[in-house]
C-alpha positions in Angstrom: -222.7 38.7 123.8 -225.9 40.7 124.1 -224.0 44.0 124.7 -222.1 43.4 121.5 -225.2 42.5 119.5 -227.2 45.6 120.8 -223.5 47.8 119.7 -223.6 45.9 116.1 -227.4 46.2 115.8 -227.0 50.1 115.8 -224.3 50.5 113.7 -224.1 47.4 111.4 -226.7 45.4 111.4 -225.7 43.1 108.6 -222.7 42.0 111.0 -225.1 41.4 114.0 -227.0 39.3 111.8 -223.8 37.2 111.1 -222.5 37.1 115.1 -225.9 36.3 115.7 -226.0 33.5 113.2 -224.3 30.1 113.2 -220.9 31.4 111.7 -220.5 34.0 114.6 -217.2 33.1 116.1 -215.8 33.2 113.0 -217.9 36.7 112.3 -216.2 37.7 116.2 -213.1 36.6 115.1 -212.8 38.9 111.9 -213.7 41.7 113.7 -211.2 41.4 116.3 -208.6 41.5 113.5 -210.3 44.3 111.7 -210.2 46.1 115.5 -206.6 45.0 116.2 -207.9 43.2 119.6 -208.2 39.3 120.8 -210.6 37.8 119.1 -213.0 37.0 122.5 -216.4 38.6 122.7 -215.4 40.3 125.6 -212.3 42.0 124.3 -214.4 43.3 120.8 -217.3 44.3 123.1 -214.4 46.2 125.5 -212.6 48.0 122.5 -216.3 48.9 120.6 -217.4 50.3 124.2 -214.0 52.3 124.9 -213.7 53.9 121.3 -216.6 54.5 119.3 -214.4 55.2 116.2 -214.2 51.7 116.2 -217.8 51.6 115.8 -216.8 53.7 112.6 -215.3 51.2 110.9 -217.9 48.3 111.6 -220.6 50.6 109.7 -217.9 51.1 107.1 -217.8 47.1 106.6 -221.6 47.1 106.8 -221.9 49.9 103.7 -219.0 48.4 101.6 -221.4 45.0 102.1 -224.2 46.6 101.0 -222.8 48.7 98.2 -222.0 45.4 96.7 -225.3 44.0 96.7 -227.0 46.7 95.1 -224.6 46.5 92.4 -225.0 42.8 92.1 -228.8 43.5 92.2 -228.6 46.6 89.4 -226.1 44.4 87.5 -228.9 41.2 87.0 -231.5 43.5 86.5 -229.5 45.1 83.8 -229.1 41.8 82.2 -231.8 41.3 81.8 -233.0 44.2 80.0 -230.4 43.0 77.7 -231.6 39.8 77.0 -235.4 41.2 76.9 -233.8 43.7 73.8 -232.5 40.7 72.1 -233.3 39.2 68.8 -233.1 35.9 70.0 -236.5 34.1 71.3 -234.8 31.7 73.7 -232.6 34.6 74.9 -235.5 36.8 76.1 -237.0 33.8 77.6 -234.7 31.9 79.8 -234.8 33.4 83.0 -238.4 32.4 82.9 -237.7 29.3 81.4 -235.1 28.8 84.3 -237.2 30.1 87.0 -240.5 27.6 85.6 -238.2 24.7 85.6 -236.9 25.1 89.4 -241.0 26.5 90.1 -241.9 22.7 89.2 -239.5 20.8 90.8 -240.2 22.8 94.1 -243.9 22.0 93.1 -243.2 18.2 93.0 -240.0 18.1 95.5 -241.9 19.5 98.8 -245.0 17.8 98.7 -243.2 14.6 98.1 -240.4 14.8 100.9 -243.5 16.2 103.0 -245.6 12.9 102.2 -243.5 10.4 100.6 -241.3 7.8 102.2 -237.5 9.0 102.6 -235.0 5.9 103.8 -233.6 6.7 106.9 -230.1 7.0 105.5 -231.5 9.9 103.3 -233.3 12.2 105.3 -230.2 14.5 105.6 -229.6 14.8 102.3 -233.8 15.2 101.4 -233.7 18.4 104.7 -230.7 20.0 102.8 -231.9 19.9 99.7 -235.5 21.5 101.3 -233.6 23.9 102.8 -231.7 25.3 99.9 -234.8 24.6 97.9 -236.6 27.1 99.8 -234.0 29.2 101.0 -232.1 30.4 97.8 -234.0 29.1 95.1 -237.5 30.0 95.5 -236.4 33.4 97.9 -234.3 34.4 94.6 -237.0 33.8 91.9 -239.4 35.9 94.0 -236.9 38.8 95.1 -235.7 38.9 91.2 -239.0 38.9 90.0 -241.2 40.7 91.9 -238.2 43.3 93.9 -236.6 42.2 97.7 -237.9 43.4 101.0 -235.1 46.0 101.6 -236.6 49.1 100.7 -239.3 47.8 102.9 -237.3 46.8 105.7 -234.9 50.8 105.7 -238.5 52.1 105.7 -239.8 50.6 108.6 -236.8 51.7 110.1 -237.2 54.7 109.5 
């Protein structure tokens, strides 16, 4: 697995994040079919290893991915200079008022499921709701509002 990931890491690192993660046999899996090969990490790691135009068309997986969420990012942002041009207050307001109402009931949720008392029955459902919480909601408002970490991660990189 470590051969694979150090192969993946070089030439598409958003798909060694995904092996790496908790989907990653079914990450191994795609790749095998996208490579033609069993779908073992042995048998991706063997056909990356013997033919580096396979490598080819991991990093061409890893730039369609990211092609798609800079468009998804320049799409929102353009959005909202829409809604800032608009006429209408509540229009050129919501995404604050959205991201105020979900700033609150982070502000209230995690202090309480920190210090309150959660039934045993409901801690589950209290840690998912945390971890989405702070996860996607709180990571979006502050990557919409004040830019993502990418530029700063292809930086470092370089």
């Amino acid at each position: 697995m470590d051969k694979l990931l150090d192969i993946l890491k070089s030439a598409a690192p958003a798909l060694a994040t995904v092996v790496a993660g908790p989907v990653g046999g079914m990450a191994v899996k795609a790749i095998a079919e996208k490579l033609g090969v069993e779908d073992t990490v042995e048998s991706v790691t063997a056909a990356l290893t013997a033919d580096p135009a396979q490598i080819q068309k991991l990093a061409e997986i890893d730039l369609a991915q990211f092609k798609a969420e800079v468009e998804d990012r320049a799409n929102a942002r353009a959005m909202q200079v829409a809604a800032i041009q608009s006429d209408d207050p509540f229009v050129r307001r919501f995404v604050y008022y959205f991201i105020t109402f979900w700033s609150l009931f982070a502000v209230v949720y995690i202090p309480y499921i920190t210090f309150g008392d959660i039934p045993e029955q409901n801690v589950r459902f209290a840690d998912t709701i945390l971890g989405f919480l702070l996860g996607t909601m709180v990571a979006s408002m502050f990557s919409f509002l004040l830019g993502s970490s990418l530029g700063s991660k292809q930086k470092d990189k370089k």
